[in-house]
VOBA-1610 file (N, C-alpha, C; in pm, whole numbers, padded with zeros to 5 digits, always signed):
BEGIN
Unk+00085-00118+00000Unk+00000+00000+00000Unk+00089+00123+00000Unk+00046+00221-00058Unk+00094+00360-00055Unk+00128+00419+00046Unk+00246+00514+00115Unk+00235+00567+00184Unk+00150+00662+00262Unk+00097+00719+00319Unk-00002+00830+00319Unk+00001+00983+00310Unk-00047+01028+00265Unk-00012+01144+00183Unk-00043+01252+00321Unk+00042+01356+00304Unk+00022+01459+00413Unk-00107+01500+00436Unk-00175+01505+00547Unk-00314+01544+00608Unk-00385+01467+00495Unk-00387+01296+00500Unk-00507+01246+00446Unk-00639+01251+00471Unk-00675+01225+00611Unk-00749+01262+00635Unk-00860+01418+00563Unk-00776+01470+00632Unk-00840+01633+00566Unk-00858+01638+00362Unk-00742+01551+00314Unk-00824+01542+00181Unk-00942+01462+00173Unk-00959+01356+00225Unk-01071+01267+00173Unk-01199+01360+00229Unk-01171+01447+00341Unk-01294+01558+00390Unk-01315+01610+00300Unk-01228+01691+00261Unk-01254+01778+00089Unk-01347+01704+00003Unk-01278+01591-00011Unk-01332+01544-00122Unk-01492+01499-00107Unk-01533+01464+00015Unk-01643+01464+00112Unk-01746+01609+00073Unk-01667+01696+00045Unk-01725+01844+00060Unk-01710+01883-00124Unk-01664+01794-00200Unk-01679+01818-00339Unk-01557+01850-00407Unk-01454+01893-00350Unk-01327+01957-00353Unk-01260+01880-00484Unk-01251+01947-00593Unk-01181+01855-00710Unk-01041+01881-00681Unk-00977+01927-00607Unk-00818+01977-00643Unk-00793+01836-00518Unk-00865+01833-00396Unk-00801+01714-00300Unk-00799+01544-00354Unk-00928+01581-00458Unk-00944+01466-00526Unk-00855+01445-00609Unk-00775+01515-00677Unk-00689+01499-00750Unk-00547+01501-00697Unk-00533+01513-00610Unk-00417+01510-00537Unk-00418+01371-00513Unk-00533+01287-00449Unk-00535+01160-00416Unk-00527+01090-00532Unk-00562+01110-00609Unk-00604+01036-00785Unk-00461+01050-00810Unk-00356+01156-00822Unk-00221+01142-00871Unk-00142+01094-00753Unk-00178+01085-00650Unk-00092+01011-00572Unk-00132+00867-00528Unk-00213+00836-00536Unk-00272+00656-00550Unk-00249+00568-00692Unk-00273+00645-00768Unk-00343+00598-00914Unk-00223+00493-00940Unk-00070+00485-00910Unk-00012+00434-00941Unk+00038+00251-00911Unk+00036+00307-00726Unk+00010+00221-00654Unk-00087+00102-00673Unk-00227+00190-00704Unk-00380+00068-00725Unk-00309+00051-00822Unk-00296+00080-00945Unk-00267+00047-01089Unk-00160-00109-01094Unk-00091-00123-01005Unk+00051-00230-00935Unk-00021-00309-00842Unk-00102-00328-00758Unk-00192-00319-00668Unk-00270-00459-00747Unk-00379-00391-00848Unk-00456-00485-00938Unk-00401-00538-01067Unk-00297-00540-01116Unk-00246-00538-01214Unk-00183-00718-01152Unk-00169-00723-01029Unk-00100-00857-01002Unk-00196-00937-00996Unk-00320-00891-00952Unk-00444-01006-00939Unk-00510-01017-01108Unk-00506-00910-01207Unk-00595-00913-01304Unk-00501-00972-01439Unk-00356-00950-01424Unk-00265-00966-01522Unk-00314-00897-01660Unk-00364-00790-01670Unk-00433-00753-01777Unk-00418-00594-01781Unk-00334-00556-01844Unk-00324-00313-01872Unk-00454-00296-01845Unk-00535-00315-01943Unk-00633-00273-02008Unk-00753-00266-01860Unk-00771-00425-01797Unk-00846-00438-01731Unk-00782-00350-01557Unk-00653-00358-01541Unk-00634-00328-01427Unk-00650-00147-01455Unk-00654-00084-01582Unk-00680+00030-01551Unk-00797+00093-01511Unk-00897-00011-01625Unk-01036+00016-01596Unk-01043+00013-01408Unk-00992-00086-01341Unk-01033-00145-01279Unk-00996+00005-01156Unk-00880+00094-01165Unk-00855+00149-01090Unk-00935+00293-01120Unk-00973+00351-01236Unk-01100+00421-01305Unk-01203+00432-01191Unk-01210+00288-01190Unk-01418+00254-01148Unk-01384+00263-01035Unk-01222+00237-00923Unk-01199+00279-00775Unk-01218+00420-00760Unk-01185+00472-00858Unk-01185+00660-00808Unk-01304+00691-00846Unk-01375+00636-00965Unk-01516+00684-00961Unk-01601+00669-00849Unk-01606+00528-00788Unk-01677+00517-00685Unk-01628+00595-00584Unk-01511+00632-00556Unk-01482+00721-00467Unk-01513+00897-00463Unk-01533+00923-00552Unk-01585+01071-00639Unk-01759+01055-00611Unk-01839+00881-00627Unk-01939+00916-00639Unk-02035+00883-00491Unk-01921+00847-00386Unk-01993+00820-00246Unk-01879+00933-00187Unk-01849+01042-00265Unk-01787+01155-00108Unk-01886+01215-00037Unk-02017+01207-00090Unk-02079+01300+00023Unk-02085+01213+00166Unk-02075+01081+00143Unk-02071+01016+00303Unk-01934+00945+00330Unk-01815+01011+00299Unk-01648+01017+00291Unk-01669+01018+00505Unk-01706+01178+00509Unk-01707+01128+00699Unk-01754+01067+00781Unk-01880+01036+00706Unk-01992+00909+00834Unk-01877+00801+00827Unk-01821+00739+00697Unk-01789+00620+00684Unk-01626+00635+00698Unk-01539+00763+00671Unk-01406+00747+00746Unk-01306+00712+00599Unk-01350+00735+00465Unk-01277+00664+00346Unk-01159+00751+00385Unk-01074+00613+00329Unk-00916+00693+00306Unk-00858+00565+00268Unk-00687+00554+00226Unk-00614+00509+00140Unk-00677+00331+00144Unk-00706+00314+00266Unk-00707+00134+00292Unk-00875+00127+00203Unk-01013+00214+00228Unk-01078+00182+00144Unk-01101+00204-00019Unk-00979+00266-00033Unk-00940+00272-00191Unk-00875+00129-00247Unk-00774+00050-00130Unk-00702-00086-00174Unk-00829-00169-00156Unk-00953-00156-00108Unk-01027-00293-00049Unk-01152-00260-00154Unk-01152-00150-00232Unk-01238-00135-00347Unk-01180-00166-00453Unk-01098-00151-00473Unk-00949-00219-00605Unk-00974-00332-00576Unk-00950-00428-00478Unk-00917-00567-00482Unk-01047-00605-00516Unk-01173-00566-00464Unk-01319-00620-00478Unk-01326-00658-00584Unk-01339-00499-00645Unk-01354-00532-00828Unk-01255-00608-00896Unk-01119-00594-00873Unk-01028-00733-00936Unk-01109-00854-00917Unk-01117-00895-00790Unk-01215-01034-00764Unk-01307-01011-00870Unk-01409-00979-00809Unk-01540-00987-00900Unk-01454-00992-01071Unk-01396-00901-01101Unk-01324-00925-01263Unk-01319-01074-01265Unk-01211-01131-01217Unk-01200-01252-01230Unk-01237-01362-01271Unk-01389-01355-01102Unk-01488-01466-01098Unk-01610-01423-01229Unk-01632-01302-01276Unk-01681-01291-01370Unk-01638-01375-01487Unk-01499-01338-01536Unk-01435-01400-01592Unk-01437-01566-01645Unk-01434-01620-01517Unk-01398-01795-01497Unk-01607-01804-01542Unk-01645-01730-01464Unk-01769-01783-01461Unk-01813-01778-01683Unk-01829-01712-01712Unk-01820-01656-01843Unk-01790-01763-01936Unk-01614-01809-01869Unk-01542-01892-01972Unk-01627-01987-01945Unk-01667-02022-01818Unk-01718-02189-01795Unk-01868-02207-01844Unk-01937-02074-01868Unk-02064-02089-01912Unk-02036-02128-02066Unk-01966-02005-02160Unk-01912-02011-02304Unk-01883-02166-02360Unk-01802-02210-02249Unk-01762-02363-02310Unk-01851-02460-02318Unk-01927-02418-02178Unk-02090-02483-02212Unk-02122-02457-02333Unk-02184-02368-02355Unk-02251-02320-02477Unk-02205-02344-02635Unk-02076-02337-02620Unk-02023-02340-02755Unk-01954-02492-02824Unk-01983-02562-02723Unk-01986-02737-02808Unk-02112-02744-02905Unk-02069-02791-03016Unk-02139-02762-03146Unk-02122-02958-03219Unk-02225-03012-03235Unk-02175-03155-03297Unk-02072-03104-03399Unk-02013-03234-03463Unk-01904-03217-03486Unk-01786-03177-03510Unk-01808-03055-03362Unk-01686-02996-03341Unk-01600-03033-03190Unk-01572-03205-03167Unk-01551-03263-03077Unk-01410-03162-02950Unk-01472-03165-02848Unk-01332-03071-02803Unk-01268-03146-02673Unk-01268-03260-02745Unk-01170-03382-02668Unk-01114-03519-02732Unk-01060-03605-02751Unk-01057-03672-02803Unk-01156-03822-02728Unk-01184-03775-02659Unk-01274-03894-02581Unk-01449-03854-02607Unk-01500-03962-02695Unk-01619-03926-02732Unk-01702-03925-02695Unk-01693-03988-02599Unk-01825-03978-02405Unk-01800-03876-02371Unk-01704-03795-02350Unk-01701-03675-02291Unk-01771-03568-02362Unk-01740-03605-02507Unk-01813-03519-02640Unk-01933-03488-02581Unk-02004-03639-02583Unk-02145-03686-02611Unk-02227-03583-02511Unk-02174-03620-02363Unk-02204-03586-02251Unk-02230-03412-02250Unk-02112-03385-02322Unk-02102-03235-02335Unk-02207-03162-02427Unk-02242-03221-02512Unk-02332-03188-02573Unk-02487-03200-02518Unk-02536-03282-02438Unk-02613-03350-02396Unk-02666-03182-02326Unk-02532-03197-02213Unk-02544-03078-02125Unk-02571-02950-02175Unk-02465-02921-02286Unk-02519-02778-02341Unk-02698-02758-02394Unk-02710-02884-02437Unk-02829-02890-02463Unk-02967-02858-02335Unk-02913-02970-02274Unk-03007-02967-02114Unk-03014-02794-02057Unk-02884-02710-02105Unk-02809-02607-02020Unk-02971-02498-02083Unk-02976-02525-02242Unk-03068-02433-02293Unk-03207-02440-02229Unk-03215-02584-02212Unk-03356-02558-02220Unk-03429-02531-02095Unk-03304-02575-01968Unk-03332-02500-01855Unk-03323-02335-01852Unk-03283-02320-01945Unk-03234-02150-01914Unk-03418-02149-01997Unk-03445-02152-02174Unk-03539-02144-02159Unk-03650-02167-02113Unk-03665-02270-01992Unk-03804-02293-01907Unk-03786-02171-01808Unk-03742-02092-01762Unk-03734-01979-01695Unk-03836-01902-01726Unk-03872-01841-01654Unk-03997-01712-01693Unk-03913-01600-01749Unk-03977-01518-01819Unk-03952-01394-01901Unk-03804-01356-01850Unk-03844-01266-01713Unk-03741-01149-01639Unk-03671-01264-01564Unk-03639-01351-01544Unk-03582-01413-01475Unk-03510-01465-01549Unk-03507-01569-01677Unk-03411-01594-01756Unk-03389-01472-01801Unk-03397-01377-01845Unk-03314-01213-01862Unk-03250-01186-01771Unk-03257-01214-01626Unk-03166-01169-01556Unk-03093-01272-01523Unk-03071-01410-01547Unk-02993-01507-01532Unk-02885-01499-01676Unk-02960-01474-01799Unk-02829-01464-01905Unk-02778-01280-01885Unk-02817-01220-01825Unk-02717-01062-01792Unk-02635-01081-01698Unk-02661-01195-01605Unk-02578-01242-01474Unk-02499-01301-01470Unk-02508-01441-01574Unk-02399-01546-01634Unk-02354-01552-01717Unk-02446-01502-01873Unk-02351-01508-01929Unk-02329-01394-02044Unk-02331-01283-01981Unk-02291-01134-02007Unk-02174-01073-01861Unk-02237-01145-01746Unk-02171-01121-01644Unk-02163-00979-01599Unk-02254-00940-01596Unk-02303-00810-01582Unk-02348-00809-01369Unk-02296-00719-01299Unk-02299-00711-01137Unk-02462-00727-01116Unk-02539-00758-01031Unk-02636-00715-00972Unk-02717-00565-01001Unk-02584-00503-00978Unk-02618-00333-00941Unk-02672-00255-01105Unk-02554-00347-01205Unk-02556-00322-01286Unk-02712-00336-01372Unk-02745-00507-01354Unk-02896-00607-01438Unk-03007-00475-01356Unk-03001-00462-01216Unk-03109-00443-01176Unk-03124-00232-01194Unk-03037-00176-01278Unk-02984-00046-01341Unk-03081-00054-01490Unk-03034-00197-01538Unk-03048-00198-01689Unk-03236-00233-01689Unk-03240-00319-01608Unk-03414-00339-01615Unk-03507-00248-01515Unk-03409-00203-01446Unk-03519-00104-01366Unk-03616-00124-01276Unk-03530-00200-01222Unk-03575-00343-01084Unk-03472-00277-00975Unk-03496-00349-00823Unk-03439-00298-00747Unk-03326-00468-00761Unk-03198-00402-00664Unk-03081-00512-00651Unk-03161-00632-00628Unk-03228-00630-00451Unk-03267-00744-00397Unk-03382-00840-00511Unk-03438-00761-00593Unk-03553-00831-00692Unk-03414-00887-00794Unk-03312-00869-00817Unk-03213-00926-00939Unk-03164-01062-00853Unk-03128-01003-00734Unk-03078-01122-00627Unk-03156-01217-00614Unk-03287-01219-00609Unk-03360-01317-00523Unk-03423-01385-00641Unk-03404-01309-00791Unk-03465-01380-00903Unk-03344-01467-00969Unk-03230-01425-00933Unk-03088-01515-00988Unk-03101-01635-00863Unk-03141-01605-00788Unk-03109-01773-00681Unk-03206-01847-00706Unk-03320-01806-00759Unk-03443-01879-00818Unk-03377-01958-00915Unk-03382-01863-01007Unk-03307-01897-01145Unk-03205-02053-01130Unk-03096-02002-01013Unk-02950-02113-01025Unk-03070-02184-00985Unk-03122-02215-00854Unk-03205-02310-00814Unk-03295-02416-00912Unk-03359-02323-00984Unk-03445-02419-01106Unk-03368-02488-01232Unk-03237-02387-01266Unk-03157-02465-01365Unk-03084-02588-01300Unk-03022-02557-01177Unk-02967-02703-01117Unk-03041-02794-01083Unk-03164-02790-01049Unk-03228-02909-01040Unk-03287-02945-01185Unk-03318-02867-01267Unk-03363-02906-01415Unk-03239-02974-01465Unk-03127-02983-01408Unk-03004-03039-01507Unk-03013-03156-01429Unk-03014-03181-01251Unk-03012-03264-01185Unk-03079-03368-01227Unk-03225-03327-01265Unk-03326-03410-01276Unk-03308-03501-01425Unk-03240-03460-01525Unk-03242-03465-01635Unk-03069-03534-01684Unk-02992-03516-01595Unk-02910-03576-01616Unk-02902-03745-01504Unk-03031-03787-01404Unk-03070-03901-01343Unk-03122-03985-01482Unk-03182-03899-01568Unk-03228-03957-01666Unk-03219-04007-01743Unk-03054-03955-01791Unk-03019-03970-01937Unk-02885-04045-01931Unk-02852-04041-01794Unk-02683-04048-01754Unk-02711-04188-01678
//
C-alpha cells in the first residue's frame, strides 16, 4: 500500500465536501500504486486500468458520506481488490458458461467421445433450462452469467431494485440445477 499522503485525512474531507483539487491530489498520488496493486491479481493493462478508473469513480461518487464512513487510502485498496475479484470470478464464470454453450456436434473438443457426447447432452439440457425460466428471470440469469453483468448493474439496466435481481438469480441457479439434476438421473 501507498504511503499516506500529508493530512489524508483532511483530503478525503474535501473530497467529502466536493473539492476537485483534493481529489486529484489523491487520484495522482494513489493511481499508481492501485494500478501495481490490481495489475498482479488481473494480469491484464487494459483491465487493471479500468479497474482502478471505477476505484476513483466510486470514490468521487460516495464523497458525500467520505465522513460518516471514514474513506481513506485502505478503502481505496479494499475497493481495487473487490472489483479485481469480481473481474476474475466474472471472468472464470463466463469462460465456464461459453464452453458450455459453444460445443457444437461435430466440433468434438476432446478426443474422448463420451465426454463429447455428454457435453453436448449438457449444453443442450443447459438451454432448455435456461429457456423454461420465466420472461425477467431468464433475462436476468443470461445478464448475470452469461454477459456477467454485477447485480447493481442487471437491476440499473431493467429497472428493478438489486434485492428483486438477487432473489430472481437464486431462483433462477435453483431451477436450472435441479432441471439439469433431474435430467441428467435420466439420461446419464
Amino acid at each position: 500500500m501507498a504511503p499516506p499522503i500529508d493530512n489524508e485525512i483532511l483530503l478525503f474531507r474535501q473530497i467529502g465536501e466536493g473539492n476537485e483539487i483534493a481529489f486529484r491530489k489523491v487520484y495522482y498520488h494513489y493511481y499508481r500504486q492501485l494500478y501495481g496493486f490490481v495489475l498482479k491479481t488481473v494480469k491484464s493493462d487494459p483491465v487493471a486500468e479500468e479497474i482502478v478508473q471505477e476505484t476513483f469513480a466510486r470514490l468521487w461518487e460516495n464523497r458525500e458520506t467520505l465522513g460518516e464512513k471514514g474513506y481513506s487510502a485502505p478503502w481505496l485498496f479494499r475497493v481495487a481488490a473487490n472489483l479485481g475479484y469480481d473481474y476474475i470470478r466474472k471472468a472464470a464464470n463466463e469462460a465456464k458458461f461459453f464452453h458450455l454453450l459453444s460445443a457444437t456436434p461435430g466440433e468434438p473438443s476432446s478426443n474422448n467421445v463420451t465426454d463429447y457426447i455428454e457435453g453436448v447432452q449438457s449444453n443442450h439440457l443447459l438451454h432448455e433450462a435456461i429457456d423454461r425460466l420465466p420472461p425477467q428471470r431468464r433475462t436476468i440469469f443470461q445478464l448475470s452469467r452469461l454477459k456477467g453483468l454485477s447485480h447493481q448493474e442487471i437491476s440499473q439496466y431493467l429497472n428493478i431494485s438489486e434485492n428483486t435481481v438477487k432473489n430472481q438469480l437464486v431462483t433462477a441457479l435453483k431451477a436450472v440445477r435441479q432441471f439439469m439434476n433431474d435430467a441428467t438421473r435420466i439420461f446419464f
